[in-house]
C-alpha positions in Angstrom: -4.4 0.9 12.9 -1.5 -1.7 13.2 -1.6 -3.7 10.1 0.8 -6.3 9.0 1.1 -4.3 5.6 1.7 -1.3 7.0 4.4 -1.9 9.3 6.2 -3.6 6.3 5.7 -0.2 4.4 7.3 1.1 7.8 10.2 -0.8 8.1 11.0 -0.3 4.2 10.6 3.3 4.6 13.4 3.0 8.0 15.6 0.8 6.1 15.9 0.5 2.4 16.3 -3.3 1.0 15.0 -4.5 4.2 14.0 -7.9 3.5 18.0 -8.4 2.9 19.1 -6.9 6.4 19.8 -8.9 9.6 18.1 -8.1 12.7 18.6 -8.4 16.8 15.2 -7.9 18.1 14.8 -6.8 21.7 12.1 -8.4 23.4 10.5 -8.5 26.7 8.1 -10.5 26.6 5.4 -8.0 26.9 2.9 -6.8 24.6 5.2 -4.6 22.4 8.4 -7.0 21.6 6.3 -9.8 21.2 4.1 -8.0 18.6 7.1 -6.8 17.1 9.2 -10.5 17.3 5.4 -11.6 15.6 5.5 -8.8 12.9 9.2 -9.8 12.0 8.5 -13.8 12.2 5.6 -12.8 10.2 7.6 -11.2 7.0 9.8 -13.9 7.5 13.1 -11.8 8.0 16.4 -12.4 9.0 16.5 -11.7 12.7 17.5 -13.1 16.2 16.1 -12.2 19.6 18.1 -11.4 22.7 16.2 -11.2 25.8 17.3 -10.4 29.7 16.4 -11.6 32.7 16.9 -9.1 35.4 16.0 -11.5 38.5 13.9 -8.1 39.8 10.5 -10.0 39.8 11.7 -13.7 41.0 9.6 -16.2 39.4 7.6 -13.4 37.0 11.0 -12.8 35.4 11.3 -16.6 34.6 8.2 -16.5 33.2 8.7 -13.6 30.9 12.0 -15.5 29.9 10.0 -18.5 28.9 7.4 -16.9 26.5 10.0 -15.5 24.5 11.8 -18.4 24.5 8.8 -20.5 23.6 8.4 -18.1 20.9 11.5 -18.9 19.6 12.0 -22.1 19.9 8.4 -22.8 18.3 10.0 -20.5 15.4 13.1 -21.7 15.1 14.6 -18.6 15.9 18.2 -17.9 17.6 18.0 -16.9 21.1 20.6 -15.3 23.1 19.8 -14.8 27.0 21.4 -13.0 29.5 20.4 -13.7 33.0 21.6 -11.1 35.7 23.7 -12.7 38.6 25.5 -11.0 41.6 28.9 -10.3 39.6 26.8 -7.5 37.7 26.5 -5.4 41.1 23.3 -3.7 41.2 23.0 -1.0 42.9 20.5 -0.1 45.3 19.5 3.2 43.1 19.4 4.0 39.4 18.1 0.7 38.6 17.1 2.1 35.2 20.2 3.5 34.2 22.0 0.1 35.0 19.7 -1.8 33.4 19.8 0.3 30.1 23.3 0.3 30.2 23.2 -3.4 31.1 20.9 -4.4 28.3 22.8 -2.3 25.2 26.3 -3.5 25.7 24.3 -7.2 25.6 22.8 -6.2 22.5 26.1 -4.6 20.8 28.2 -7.7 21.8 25.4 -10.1 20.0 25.3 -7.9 16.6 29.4 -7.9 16.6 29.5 -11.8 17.1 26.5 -12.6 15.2 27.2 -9.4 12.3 24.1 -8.3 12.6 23.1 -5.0 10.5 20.5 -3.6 13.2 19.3 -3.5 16.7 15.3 -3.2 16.7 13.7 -2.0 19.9 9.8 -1.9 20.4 9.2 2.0 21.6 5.9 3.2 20.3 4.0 6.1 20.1 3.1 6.2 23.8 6.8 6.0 24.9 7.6 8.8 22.6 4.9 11.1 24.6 6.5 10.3 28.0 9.8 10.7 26.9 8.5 14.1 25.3 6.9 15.2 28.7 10.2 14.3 30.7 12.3 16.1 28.9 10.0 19.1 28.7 10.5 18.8 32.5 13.7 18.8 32.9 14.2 22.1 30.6 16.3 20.0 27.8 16.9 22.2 24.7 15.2 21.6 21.6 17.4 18.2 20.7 16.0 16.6 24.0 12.3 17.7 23.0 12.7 16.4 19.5 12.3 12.6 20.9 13.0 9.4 20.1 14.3 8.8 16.7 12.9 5.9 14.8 16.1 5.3 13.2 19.7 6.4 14.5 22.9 4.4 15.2 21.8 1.2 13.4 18.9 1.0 16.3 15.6 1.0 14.5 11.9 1.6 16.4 9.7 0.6 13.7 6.1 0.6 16.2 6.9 4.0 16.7 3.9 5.5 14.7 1.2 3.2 16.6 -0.3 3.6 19.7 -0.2 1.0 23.0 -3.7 0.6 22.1 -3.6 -0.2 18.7 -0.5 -2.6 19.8 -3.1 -4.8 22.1 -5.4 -4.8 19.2 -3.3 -6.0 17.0 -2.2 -8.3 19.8 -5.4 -9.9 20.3 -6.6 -10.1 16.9 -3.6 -12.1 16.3 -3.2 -14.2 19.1 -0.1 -13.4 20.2 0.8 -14.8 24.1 2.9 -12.2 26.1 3.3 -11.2 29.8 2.6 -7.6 31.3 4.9 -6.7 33.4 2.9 -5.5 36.9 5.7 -3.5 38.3 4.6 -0.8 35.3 1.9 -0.4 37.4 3.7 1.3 40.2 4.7 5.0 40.2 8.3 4.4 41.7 9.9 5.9 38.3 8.8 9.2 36.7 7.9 7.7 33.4 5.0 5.3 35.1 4.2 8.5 37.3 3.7 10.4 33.9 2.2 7.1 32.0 -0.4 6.5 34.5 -0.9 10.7 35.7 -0.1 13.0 33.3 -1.1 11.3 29.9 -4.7 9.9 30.7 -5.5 13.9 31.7 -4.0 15.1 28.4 -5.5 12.4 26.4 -9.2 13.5 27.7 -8.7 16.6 26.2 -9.3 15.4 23.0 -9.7 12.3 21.2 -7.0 12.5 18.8 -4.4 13.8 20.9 -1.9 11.2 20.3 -3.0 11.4 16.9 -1.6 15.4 16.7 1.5 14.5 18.3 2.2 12.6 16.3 1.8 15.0 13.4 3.8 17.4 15.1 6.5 16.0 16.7 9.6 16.7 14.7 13.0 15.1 15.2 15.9 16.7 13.8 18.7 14.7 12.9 21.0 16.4 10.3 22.5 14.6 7.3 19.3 11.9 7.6 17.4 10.9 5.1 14.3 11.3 7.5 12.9 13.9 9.9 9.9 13.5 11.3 9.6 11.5 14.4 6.5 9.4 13.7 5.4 9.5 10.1 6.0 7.1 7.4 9.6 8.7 7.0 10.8 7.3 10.6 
């Protein structure tokens, strides 16, 4: 269960000294990055948000823009927005890939200007099983099916040992307002295809499925202080 107390231990065991480290936080506006902008608010670290505004969903994407920046400005927390435009050229395939490429060179131009020690991203356990399952089918070696680190190249994923639904709990007992995103809904991509597919089936099997994943997932990173993907050590 997500507690306020454990993700500290979490973010301690990531990052030693933590409470002295500055932060960009990625957020959304959905569920996960605004549970993770709460949890960091909460511990009363020293962070700043960056959020983007793709234009894909007209006035949904302003509307994810503004709880964020409700969030911050009823925090008093530095916001830095970057709202897509036609000089960006999006193309009428590989959204994904452009946006992800899109969104990091954002993030690494705010942390250079700003000197920020980290980029913190809100992946959880959930993510790391689809990402698991796509590599898997694509064939990748045994680097691609080791996951996604928790902590690698300053970019830290601190919800990774909690589930989605342990994320809404969290959210709800809390009170935390975000937006959910209905295009996640589709299966245009192969991760919603898998998200919405593949996992509920595997996750009827048994009832602590995610739970031995998460066990046995191992990430090897050599010369890291931390292996395995989703315990306290990542």
């Amino acid at each position: 269960m997500l507690k306020a107390s454990d993700f500290k231990n979490q973010l301690e065991n990531l990052v030693r000294y933590s409470a002295m480290k500055t932060y960009l936080l990625a957020v959304s506006g959905g569920v996960d990055s605004m549970v993770l902008a709460h949890c960091f608010n909460d511990l009363r670290l020293q962070f700043q948000v960056a959020h983007i505004n793709y234009k894909l969903r007209g006035k949904d994407s302003d509307l994810d823009q503004k709880v964020v920046q409700d969030f911050c400005k009823k925090n008093n927390i530095k916001f830095h927005l970057y709202e897509v435009s036609g000089k960006d050229k999006k193309p009428e395939n590989s959204i994904q890939l452009w946006a992800r490429e899109l969104r990091y060179h954002f993030f690494s131009q705010i942390q250079e200007k700003e000197n920020l020690d980290f980029l913190v991203t809100a992946h959880h356990l959930n993510d790391q099983l689809e990402t698991f399952i796509i590599n898997l089918s694509k064939a990748a070696g045994i680097n691609g099916l080791s996951g996604i680190p928790a902590n690698e190249n300053n970019i830290l994923r601190p919800l990774l040992p909690y589930t989605k639904e342990e994320i809404y709990t969290f959210a709800k007992e809390n009170h935390i307002e975000y937006r959910e995103d209905l295009s996640n809904q589709k299966n245009d991509y192969l991760r919603n295809k898998i998200r919405h597919e593949i996992v509920p089936k595997l996750l009827e099997t048994n009832d602590h499925f995610l739970e031995n994943f998460k066990k046995k997932l191992i990430v090897f990173k050599p010369d890291k202080r931390f292996c395995t993907a989703t315990d306290s050590g990542n």
